[in-house]
C-alpha positions as a Markdown table, in Angstrom:
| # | Residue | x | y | z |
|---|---|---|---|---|
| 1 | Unk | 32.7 | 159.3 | 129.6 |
| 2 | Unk | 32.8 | 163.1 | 129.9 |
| 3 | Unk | 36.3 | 163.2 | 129.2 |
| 4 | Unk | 36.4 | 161.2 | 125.9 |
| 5 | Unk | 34.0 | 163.6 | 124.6 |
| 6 | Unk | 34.8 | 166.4 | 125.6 |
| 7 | Unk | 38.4 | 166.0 | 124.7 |
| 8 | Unk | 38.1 | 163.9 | 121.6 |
| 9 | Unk | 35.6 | 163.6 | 118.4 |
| 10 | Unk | 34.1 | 160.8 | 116.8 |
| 11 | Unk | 36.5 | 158.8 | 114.9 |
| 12 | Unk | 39.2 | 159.3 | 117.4 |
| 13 | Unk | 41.6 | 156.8 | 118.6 |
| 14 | Unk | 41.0 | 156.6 | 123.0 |
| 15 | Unk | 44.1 | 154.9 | 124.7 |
| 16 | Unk | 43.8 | 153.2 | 127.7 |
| 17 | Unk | 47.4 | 151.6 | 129.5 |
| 18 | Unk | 45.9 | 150.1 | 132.4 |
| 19 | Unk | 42.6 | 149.0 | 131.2 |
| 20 | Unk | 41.3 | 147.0 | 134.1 |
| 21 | Unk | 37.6 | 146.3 | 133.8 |
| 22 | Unk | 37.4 | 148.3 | 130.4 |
| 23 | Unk | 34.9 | 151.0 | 131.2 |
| 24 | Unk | 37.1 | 153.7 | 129.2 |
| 25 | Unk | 36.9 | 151.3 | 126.2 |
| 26 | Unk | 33.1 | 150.9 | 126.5 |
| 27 | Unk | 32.7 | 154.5 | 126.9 |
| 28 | Unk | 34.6 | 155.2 | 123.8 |
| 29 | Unk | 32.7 | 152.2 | 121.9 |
| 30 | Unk | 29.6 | 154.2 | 123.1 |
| 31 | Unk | 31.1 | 157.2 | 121.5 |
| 32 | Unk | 31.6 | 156.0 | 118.3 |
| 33 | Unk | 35.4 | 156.3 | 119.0 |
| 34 | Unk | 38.5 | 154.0 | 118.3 |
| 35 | Unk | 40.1 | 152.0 | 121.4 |
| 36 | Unk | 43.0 | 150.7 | 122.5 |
| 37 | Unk | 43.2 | 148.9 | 126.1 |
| 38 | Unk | 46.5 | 147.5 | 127.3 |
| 39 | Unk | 46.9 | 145.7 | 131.1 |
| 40 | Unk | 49.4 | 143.5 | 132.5 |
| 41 | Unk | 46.8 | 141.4 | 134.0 |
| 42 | Unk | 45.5 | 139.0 | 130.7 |
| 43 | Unk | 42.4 | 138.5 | 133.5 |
| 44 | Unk | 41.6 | 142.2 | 133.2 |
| 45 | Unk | 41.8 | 141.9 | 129.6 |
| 46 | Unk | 39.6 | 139.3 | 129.5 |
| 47 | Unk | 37.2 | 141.3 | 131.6 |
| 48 | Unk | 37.5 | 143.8 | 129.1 |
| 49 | Unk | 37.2 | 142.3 | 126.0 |
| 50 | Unk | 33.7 | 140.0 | 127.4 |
| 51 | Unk | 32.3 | 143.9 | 128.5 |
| 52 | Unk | 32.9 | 144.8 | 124.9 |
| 53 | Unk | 31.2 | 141.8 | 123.5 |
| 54 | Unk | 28.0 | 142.4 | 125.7 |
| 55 | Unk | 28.3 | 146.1 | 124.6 |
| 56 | Unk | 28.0 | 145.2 | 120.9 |
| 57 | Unk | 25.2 | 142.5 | 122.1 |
| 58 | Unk | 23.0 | 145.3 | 123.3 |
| 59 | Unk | 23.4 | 148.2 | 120.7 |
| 60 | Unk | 20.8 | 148.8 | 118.6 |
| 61 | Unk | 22.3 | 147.2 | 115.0 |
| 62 | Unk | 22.8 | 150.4 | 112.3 |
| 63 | Unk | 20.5 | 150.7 | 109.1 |
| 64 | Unk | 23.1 | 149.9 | 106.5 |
| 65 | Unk | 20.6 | 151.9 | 104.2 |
């Protein structure tokens, strides 16, 4: 988390080769950062990818106003 944003702004893309359980993603998603998470393992992905969806779940929905 500290890393993203200290070393990249809002908007940025985040890569992420060995994504396992997708907390790099999450803490880019948090940042309002782009994401990209690869893994050999397609059950890691799927661990990722469900950990996004609850993400988006829980945040607070934007004003489009």
């Amino acid at each position: 988390y500290d890393l993203i944003q200290a070393f990249t702004k809002e908007g940025d893309i985040v890569l992420d080769p060995m994504v396992g359980s997708g907390s790099t993603c999450v803490a880019a998603k948090i940042l309002n950062r782009q994401y990209i998470g690869i893994d050999i393992s397609q059950e890691y992905c799927d661990i990722s990818i469900q950990r996004i969806r609850d993400l988006e779940t829980s945040l607070p929905q934007k004003n489009p106003n």
